[in-house]
C-alpha positions as CSV (number, residue, x, y, z in Angstrom):
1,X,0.0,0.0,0.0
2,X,1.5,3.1,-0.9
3,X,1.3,5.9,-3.7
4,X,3.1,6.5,-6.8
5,X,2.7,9.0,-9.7
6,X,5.2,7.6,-12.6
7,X,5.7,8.6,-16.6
8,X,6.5,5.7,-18.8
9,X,8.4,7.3,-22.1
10,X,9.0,3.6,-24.0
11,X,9.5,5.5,-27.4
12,X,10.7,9.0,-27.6
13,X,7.2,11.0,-28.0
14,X,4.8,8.8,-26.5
15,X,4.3,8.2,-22.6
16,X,2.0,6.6,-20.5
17,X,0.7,7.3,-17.1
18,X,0.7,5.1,-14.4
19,X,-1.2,5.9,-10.9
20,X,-1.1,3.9,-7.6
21,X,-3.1,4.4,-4.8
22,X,-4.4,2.4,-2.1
23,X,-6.4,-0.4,-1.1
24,X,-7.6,1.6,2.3
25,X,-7.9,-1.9,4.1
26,X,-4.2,-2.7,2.7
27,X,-0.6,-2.3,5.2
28,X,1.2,0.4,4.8
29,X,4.3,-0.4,2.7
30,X,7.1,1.7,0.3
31,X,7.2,2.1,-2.9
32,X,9.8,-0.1,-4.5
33,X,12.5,0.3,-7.1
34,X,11.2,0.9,-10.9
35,X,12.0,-1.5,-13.3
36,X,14.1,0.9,-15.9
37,X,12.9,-1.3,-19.7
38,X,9.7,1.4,-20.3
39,X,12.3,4.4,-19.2
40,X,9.7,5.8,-16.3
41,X,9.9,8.9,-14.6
42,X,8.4,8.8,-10.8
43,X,6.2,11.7,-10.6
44,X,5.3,11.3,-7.0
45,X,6.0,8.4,-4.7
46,X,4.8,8.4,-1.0
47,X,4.8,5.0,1.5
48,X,3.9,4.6,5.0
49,X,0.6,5.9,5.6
50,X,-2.8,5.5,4.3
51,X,-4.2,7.0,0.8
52,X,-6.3,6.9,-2.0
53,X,-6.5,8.0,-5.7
54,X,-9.5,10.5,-7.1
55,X,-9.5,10.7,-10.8
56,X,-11.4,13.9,-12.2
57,X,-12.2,13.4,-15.7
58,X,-13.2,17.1,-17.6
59,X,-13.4,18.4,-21.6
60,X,-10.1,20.5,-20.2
61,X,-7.6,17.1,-18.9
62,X,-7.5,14.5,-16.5
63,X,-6.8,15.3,-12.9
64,X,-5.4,12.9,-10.5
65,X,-5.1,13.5,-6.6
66,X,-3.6,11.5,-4.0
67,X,-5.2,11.6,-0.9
68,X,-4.4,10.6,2.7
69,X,-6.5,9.0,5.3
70,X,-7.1,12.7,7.0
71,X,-8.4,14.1,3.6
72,X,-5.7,16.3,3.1
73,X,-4.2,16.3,-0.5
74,X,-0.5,15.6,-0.9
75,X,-0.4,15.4,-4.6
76,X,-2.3,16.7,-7.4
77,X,-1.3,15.8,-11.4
78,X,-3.5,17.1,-14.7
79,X,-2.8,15.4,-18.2
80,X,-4.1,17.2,-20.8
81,X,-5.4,16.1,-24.1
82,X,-2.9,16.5,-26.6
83,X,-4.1,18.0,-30.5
């Protein structure tokens, strides 16, 4: 159980997103080493305590926040569509 942001670039120009967040009922754990063959980029990476993921999806992007246990935000993220 912990939370991670991360940017997969496996071609030059085209990335994917990856977010992790929760279970609530899950033990607390860390976030462990990236494997390096899709070349990610952590965004965000937070063990030890409680959290989960709210995805806002909007004409203007995507939002992602990661949320503790207490409600307070400690990470917000917005992808936006590409033209």
């Amino acid at each position: 159980h912990h939370a991670e942001v991360i940017r997969h670039e496996p071609t030059p120009g085209w990335a994917v997103h990856e977010f992790i967040a929760g279970p609530l009922a899950a033990a607390t754990g860390i976030p462990r080493p990236l494997d390096r063959a899709l070349n990610p980029q952590s965004l965000f990476s937070l063990g030890g305590i409680q959290n989960f993921g709210e995805v806002t999806v909007e004409p203007s992007g995507l939002r992602v926040r990661i949320v503790d246990v207490n409600g307070r935000v400690r990470f917000t993220h917005t992808l936006v569509p590409e033209r």
